[in-house]
C-alpha positions as CSV (number, residue, x, y, z in Angstrom):
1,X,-4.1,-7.7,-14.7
2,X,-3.0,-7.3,-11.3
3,X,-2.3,-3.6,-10.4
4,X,-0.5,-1.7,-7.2
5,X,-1.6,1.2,-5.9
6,X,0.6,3.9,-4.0
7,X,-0.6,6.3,-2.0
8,X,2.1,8.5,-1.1
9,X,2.6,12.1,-1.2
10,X,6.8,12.3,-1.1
11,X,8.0,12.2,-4.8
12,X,11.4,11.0,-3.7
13,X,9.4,7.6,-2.0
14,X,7.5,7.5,-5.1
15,X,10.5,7.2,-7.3
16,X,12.1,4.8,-5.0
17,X,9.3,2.5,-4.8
18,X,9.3,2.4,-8.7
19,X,13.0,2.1,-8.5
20,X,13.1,-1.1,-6.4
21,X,9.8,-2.3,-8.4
22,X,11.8,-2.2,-11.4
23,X,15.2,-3.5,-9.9
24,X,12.9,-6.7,-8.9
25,X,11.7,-6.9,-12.7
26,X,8.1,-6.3,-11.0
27,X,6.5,-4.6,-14.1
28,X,2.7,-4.3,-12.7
29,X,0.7,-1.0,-13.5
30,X,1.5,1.3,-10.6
31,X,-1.5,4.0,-9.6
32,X,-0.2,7.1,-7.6
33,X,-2.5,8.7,-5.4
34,X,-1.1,11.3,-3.3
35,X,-3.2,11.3,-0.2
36,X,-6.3,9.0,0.5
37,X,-9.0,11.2,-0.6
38,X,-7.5,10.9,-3.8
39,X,-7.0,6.8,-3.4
40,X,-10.6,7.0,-2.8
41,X,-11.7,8.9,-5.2
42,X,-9.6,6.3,-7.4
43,X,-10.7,3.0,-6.1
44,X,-14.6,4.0,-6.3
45,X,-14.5,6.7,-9.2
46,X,-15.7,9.5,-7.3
47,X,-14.2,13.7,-7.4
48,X,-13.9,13.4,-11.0
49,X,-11.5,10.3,-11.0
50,X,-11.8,7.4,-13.2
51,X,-12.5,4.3,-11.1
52,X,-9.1,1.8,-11.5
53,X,-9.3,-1.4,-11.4
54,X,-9.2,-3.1,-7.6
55,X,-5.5,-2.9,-7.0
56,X,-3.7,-6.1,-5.6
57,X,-1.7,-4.5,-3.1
58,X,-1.9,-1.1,-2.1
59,X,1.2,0.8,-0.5
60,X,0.6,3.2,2.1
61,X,2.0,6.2,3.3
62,X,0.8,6.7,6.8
63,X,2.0,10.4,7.1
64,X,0.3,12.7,4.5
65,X,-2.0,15.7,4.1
66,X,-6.1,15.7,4.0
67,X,-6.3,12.1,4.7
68,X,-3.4,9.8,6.4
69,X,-2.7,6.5,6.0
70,X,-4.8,5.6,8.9
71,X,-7.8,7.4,8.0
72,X,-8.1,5.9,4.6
73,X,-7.3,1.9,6.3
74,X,-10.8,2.7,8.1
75,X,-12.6,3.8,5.4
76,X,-11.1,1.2,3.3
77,X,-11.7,-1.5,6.3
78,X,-15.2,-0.4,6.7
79,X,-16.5,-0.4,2.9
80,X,-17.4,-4.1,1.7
81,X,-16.1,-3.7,-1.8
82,X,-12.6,-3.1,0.1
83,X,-12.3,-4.6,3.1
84,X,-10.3,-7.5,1.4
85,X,-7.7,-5.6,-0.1
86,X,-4.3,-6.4,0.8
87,X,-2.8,-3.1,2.4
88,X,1.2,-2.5,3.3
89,X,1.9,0.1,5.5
90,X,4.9,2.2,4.4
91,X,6.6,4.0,7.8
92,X,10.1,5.4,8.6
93,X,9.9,4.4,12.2
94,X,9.5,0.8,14.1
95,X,7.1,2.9,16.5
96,X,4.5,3.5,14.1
97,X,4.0,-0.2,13.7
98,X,3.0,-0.6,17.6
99,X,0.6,1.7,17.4
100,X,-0.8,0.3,14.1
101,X,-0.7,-3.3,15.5
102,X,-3.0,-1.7,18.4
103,X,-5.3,-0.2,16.0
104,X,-6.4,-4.0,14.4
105,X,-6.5,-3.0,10.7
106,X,-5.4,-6.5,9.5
107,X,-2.5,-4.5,7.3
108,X,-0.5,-7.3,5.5
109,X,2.4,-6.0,6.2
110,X,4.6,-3.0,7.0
111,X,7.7,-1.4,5.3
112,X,10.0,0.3,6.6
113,X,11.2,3.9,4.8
114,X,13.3,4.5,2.6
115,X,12.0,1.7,0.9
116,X,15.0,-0.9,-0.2
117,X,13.2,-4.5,-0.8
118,X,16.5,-6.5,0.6
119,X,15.2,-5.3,3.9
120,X,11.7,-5.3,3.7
121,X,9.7,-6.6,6.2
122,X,12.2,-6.7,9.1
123,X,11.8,-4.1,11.7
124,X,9.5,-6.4,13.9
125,X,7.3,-7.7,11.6
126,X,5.5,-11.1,12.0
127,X,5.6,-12.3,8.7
128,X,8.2,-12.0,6.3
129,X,6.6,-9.1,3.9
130,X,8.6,-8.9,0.9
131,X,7.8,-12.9,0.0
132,X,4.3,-12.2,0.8
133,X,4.1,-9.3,-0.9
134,X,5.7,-11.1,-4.1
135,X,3.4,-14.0,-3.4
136,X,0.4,-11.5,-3.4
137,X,1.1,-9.7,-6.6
138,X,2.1,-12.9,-8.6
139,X,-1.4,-14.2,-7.7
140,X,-2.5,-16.1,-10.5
141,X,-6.8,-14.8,-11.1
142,X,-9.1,-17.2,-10.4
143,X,-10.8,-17.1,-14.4
C-alpha cells in the first residue's frame, strides 16, 4: 500500500497538507514526523520508533528544529535503502529552491507554502509537480 510521509514540524502545514490530500480524494496513509531525526528514526526503526513501511513520497519541510530538511535529504541521499525515495521539498520562498537546485539532491519536486495543490509546482519548477506527484503515488507495485 503506498504511504506518504511528512516531515513537518508546523501543525497548521500539517493540517493543510491533509486538507488538500483529502480535497483531491488522495486517501493514502500519511506518517507525520516532526523533524528528520524523527523521519529517520521512522524509516529505519531506530530511537524507539516502529520502522514504517518505505513511503512513496515523502514531503519535506526544509525549515525545522534538530534536523532540517536538508540535513535529513543527505542522510537520506547517502543510505542505499533510501537513496531512491522520491522526496518534495515543501518551502515558502522561490529562493530556497536555487539554493536547493545548487545542492544536487535529485528532490522530485518542490512546493511552494502554504500548500494549495491548484498551484503546486509553479514557482520555477522544471517539471510540473502536482501531475508527478499524482503519478508517483498512484504507482501501481510491481507484484
Amino acid at each position: 500500500m503506498p504511504s506518504i510521509l511528512l516531515v513537518e514540524d508546523d501543525q497548521m502545514d500539517i493540517m493543510n497538507v491533509q486538507r488538500e490530500l483529502r480535497k483531491n480524494n488522495i486517501d493514502l496513509p500519511l506518517n507525520i514526523a516532526r523533524n528528520g531525526r524523527e523521519a529517520l528514526n521512522m524509516l529505519r526503526g531506530e530511537g524507539g520508533q516502529e520502522k514504517i513501511e518505505l513511503p512513496r513520497v515523502v514531503m519535506l519541510d526544509i525549515n525545522m528544529p534538530r534536523m532540517n530538511g536538508l540535513e535529513l535529504l543527505e542522510q537520506l541521499r547517502s543510505d542505499p535503502e533510501f537513496v531512491g525515495l522520491n522526496v518534495f521539498i515543501m518551502t515558502t520562498s522561490d529562493l530556497d529552491t536555487d539554493r536547493l537546485k545548487a545542492k544536487n539532491l535529485a528532490v522530485s519536486g518542490y512546493i511552494i507554502k502554504p500548500l494549495n495543490f491548484d498551484k503546486f509546482g509553479e514557482g520555477g519548477s522544471t517539471v510540473d509537480g502536482f501531475s508527478l506527484f499524482l503519478d508517483l503515488l498512484m504507482l501501481k507495485d510491481n507484484h
